[in-house]
N, C-alpha and C positions, 0 to 999 in steps of 0.2 A: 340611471343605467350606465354602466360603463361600456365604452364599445373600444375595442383592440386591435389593433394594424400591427400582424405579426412578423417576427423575424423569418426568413433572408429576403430580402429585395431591396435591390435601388436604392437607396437614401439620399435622395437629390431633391424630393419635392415631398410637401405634406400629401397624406391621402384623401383621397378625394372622395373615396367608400364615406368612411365613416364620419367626414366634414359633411356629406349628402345627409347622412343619416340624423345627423346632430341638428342640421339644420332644421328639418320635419320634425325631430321631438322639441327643441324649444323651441317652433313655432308654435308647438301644443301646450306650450307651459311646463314640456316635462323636462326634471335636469337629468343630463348628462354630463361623464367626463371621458374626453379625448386619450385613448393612450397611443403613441405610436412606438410602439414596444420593438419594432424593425431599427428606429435610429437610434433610441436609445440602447437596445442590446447590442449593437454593431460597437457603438463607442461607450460600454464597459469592456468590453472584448479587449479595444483597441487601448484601453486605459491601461490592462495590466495584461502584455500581451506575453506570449510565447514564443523567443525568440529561438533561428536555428544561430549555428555557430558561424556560417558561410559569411563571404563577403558581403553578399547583396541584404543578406536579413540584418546582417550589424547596420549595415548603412541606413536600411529602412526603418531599423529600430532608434537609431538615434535622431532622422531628421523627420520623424513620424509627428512630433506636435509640429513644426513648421509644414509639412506637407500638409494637413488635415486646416489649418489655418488659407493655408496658399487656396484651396480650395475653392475657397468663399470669399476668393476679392477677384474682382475682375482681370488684375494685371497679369495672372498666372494663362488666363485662356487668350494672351496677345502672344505667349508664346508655345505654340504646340510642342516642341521637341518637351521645355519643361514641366509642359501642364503633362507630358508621354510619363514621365519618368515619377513627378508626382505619383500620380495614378497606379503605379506600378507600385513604387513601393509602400506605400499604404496596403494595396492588395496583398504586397508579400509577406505583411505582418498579418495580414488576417489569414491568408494560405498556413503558414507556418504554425499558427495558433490552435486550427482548423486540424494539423495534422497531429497534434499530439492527442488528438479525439479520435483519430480514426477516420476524419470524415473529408470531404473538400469543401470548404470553405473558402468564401469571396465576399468583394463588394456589392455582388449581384447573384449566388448562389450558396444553394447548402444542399450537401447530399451526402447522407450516410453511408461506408462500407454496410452492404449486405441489407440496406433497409432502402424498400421500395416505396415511393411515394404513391405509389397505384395500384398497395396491397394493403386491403383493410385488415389484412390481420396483422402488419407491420403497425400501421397506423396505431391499432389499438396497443399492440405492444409499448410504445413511445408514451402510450398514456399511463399506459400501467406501471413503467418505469420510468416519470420524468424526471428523476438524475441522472440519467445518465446524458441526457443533451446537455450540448454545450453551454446555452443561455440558463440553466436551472441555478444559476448561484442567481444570476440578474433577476430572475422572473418570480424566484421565492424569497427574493426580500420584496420585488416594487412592488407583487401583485397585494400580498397584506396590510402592506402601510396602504397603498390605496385607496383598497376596501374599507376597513377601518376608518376611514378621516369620509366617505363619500358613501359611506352605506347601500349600496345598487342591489335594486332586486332584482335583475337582471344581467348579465353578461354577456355582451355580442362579440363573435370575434369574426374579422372578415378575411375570409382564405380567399386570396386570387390565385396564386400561382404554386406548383407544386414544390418551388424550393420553399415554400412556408407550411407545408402540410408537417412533418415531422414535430415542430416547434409547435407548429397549432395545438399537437395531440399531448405533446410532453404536458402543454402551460395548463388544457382540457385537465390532461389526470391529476395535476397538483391542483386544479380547482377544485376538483369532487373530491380528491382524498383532504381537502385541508374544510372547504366550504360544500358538505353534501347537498344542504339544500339550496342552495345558489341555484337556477333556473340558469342551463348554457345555451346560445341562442348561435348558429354556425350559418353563416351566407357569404356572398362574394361571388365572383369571378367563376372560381373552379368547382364551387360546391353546385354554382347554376348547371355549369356544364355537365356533373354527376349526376342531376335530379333530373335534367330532360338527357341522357343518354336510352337510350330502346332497354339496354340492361340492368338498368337501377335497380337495384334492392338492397334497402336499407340496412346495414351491416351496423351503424353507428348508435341502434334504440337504445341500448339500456348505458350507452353514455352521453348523445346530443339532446338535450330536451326538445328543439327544435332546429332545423333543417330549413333555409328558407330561399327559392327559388327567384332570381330578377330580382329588380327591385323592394328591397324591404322595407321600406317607410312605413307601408300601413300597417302588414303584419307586427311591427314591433311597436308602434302605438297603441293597436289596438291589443296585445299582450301587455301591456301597461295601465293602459286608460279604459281602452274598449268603444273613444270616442275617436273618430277618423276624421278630419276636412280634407277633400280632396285638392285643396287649394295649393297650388307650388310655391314650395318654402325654399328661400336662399342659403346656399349650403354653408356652414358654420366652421371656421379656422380655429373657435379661439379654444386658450385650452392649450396648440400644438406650440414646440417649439420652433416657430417661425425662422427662428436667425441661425439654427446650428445645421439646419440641411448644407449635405456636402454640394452647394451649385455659387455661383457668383453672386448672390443675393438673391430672394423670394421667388421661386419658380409657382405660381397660380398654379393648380389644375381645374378644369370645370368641363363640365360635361352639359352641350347642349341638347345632346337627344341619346338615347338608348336605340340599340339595336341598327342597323342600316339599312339608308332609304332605297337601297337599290335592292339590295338581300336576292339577286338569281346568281351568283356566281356559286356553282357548284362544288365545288374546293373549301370553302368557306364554312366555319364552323356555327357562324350565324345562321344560316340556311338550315343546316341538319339539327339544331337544337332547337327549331321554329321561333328565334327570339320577336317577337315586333319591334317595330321602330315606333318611338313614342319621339316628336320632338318640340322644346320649348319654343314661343314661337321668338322671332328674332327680338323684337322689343322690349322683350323679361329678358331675354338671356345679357343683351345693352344694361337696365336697369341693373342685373344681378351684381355684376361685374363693377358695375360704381358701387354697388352697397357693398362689395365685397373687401376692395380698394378702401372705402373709408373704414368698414369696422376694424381691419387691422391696425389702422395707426396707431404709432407714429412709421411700422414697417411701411416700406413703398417696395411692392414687389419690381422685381426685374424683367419679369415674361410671365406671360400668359400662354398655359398650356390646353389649347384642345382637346379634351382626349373624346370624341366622338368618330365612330369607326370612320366615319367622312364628314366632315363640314358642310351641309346645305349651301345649293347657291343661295340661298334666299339669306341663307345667314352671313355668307362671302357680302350680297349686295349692302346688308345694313351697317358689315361693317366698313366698309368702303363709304359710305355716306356718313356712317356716323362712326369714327375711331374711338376705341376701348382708352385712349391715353396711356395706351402699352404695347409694347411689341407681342409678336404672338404667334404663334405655329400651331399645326396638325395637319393631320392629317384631309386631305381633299379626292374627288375623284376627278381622274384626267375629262375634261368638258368641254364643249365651245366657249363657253363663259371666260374656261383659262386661256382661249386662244384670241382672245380679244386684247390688244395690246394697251388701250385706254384703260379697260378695266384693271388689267393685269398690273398697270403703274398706279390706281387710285388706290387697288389694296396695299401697295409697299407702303404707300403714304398715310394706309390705317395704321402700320407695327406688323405688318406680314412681313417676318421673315424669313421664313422657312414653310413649306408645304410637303407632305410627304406622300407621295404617290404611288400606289399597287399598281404597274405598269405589267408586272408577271410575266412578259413573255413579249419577245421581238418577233413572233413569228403570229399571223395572221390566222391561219388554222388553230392554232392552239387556244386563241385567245376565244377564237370561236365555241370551240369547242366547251371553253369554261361557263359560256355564256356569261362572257365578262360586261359586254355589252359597249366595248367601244375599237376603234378603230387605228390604225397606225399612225397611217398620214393624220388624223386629229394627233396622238399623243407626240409627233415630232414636232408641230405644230404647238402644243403646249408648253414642252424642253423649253423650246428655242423662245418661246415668246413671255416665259416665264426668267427666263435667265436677261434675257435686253430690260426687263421691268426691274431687275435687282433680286428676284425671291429666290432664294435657294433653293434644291428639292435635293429629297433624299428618296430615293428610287427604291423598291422591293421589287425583287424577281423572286420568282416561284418556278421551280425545273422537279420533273420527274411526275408530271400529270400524267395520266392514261394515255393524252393522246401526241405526247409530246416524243420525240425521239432525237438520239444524238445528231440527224439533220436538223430537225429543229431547232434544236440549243444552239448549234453554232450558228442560227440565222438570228438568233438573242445576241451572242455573243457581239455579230458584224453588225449588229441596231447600236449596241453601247460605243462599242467603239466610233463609229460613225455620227456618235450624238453625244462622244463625251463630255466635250465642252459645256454643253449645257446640262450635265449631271454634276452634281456638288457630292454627294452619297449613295453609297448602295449596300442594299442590305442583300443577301444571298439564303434562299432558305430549300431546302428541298421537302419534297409534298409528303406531306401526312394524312391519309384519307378517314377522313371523321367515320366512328361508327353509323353514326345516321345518311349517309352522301348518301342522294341517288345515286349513284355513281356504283355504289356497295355492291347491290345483286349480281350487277353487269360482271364483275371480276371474281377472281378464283380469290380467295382472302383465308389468309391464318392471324396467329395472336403477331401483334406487334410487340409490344415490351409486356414481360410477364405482369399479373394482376388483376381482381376482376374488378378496379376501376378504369382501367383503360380507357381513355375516349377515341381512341384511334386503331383500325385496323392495318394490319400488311396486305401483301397484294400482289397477285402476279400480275407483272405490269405485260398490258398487248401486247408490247412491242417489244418485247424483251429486253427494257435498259433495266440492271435492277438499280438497288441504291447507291452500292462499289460501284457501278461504273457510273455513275450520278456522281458521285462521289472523286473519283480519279479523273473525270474531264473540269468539272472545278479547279481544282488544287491544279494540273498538270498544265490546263488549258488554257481555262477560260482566265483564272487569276493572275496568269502569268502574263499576260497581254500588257502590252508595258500602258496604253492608253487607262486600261481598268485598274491597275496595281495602284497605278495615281493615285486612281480615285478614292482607293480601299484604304491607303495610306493616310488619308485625311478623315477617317471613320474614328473618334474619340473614343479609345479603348474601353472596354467593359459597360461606360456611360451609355453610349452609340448614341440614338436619336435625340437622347432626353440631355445629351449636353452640345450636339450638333449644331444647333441653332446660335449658341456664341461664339461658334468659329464661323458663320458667315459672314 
């Protein structure tokens, strides 16, 4: 089988989709090969780029192999102002590249003039015509040499995010117009969220052979073999190229549980697509992680990335008793656990460096309201007793819920300030109300962004803030506060959380 991790996203860590996936079929004997067609299409792009004539793109076109180098050694993230300007103009060569397509193009984005990622007749047009995407020179030489040397009777490609929808469909039409009977297998991230949206219908039959919801381990063994173990297989790296990810050496991802253990916060896209929480129990996910660390060698990864919606205490406790022999981040939920200052110093001394916290809101009603299910005085309590133990956090707020108003916000606004010290980062995001929220019926709701993939409604909010003025107290307000600006100022451009953790 070949399985695909497609272009635009992030290029800082191997993915973890289809290392998952790899790992359940050669546990079953079956081979697969690894593509991660996101890094390698980013750096053909970057190989022979399109330069403007301006200052900044000459500049970024000639120090572009030593920036893409700087990258990947540690020395560069000891100094932000140059790791700023790096970062920049790299992206200013893919921007510039980007634009002679028509399209906007980044380190972290792709998005076509006039083509919606949320419109399956866009979608399907992209397949119909995939020369006209920007990766079609890359995707129509690597995809055939490939095929050819690894013969796969099968094709997985794993869509998470919507700046890969476009590329997905282009790479789709040049599969079926070059390989008709190739069997294309489409899962991930955004295809789950499509399959359990209330509106699904399947627009993509007479081009996806299969469509595959959550987790795909068994579905695509048992479309292969038709023999299943339900036994959990440790996820497989190899295959990717480990050493050219844009981060300071080997960023891990792993994933110890699907879905979240809390899943009542209403806002939450978890909730409204009814995912369950499955998780590995703490002792495999220990073992996993040594097995993981020796198969690679001779690489020694640099961090270990979490990517479960929160980190189990249970899985905080073992590794506080028993260290990964790696530093390591993700995401957690604010707990007594974290407000325990013994424990809080045992985990810096697992390779906790960083924890990233959905705090959503300074204002005790709201929180309520979300049925977040924690308390203030607990999360200042956490700030502060997280920041005396050494672990950095990187904060998300959420503004513009149903029950949140311009009072509100600024009682968020007077929490940060009042607790900046102990905030290292903050993310800023304003509410997008899942088609499925309970929340839905309760409000007056029209179309959000045109499409009938949508997974988000608009909404006349109770209180009458809309998103312009959500919008205009940020930027005017709330950013400008010199204690928050700080903070924002030390956010690692376009990277943000996923290069965070080496500047603490």
């Amino acid at each position: 089988m070949l399985l695909i991790h497609p272009p635009a996203a992030k290029a800082c860590e191997p993915p973890a989709g289809i290392a998952r996936l790899a790992g359940t079929l050669r546990g079953h004997g079956l081979d697969c090969t690894l593509l991660d067609a996101n890094l390698e299409g980013q750096l053909f792009l970057l190989a022979a780029p399109s330069l403007g004539t301006d200052t900044w793109s000459l500049r970024a076109g000639r120090n572009l192999k030593d920036n893409l180098a700087a990258l990947r050694t540690p020395e560069l993230y000891q100094n932000p102002s140059r790791y700023r300007r790096a970062v920049a103009d790299v992206n200013r060569v893919l921007e510039q590249t980007g634009k002679r397509h028509h399209l906007t193009l980044s380190l972290a984005n792709y998005q076509e003039q006039g083509v919606s990622p949320l419109s399956s007749a866009d979608l399907l047009q992209a397949a119909e015509n995939p020369k006209a995407n920007i990766f079609f020179p890359y995707f129509a030489a690597r995809l055939p040499t490939l095929i050819e040397e690894t013969r796969p009777t099968l094709v997985g490609i794993s869509l998470n995010y919507l700046s890969q929808a476009p590329t997905t469909f282009a790479m789709v039409g040049f599969l079926k117009k070059r390989y008709p009977g190739l069997p294309v297998v489409l899962g991930g991230g955004l295809v789950t969220s499509w399959l359990r949206s209330p509106s699904w219908s399947n627009p993509f039959a007479g081009l996806i052979d299969h469509c595959l919801a959550g987790p795909g381990e068994e579905a695509l063994v048992r479309l292969l073999s038709g023999d299943f173990s339900p036994r959990l297989q440790t996820p497989s790296y190899l295959g990717l190229p480990l050493a050219e990810y844009l981060a300071p050496g080997l960023i891990l991802p792993y994933a110890a549980s699907s879905g979240c253990y809390w899943n009542r916060c209403l806002f939450c896209p978890e909730k409204a697509e009814g995912n369950p929480y499955l998780q590995i129990p703490p002792a495999t996910v220990l073992a996993d992680i040594a097995s993981l660390k020796a198969a690679i060698q001779p690489i020694q990864p640099t961090l270990l990335h979490f990517l479960d919606n929160a980190v189990s205490p249970p899985l905080m406790q073992a590794l506080a008793a028993e260290p990964p022999g790696l530093d390591w981040y993700g995401f957690a939920r604010i707990s007594p656990l974290l407000a325990d200052i013994d424990f809080c110093r045992a985990l810096r001394r697992s390779g906790c460096r960083m924890l990233k916290l959905g705090l959503e809101s300074g204002d005790q009603s709201v929180l309520d309201a979300m049925n977040k299910g924690q308390d203030l005085p607990l999360s200042e309590k956490v700030l502060h007793t997280l920041a005396k133990a050494g672990i950095a956090t990187y904060i998300y707020l959420l503004f513009g819920t149903p029950s949140e108003s311009l009072a509100e916000a600024r009682r968020t606004l007077a929490f940060v300030v009042h607790h900046h010290a102990a905030i290292t980062f903050l993310n800023l995001a304003v509410f997008n109300m899942p088609l499925g929220s309970p929340e839905a019926p309760l409000v007056t709701r029209s179309e959000f962004y045109g499409g009938d993939l949508s997974l988000y409604t608009d909404f006349e909010h109770p209180k009458g803030w809309s998103r312009k003025e959500i919008r205009k107290f940020l930027d005017q307000e709330f950013k400008r506060h010199p204690a928050i600006a700080q903070i924002l100022h030390r956010d690692p451009p376009i990277f943000t959380s996923n290069h965070a953790a080496f500047f603490c």
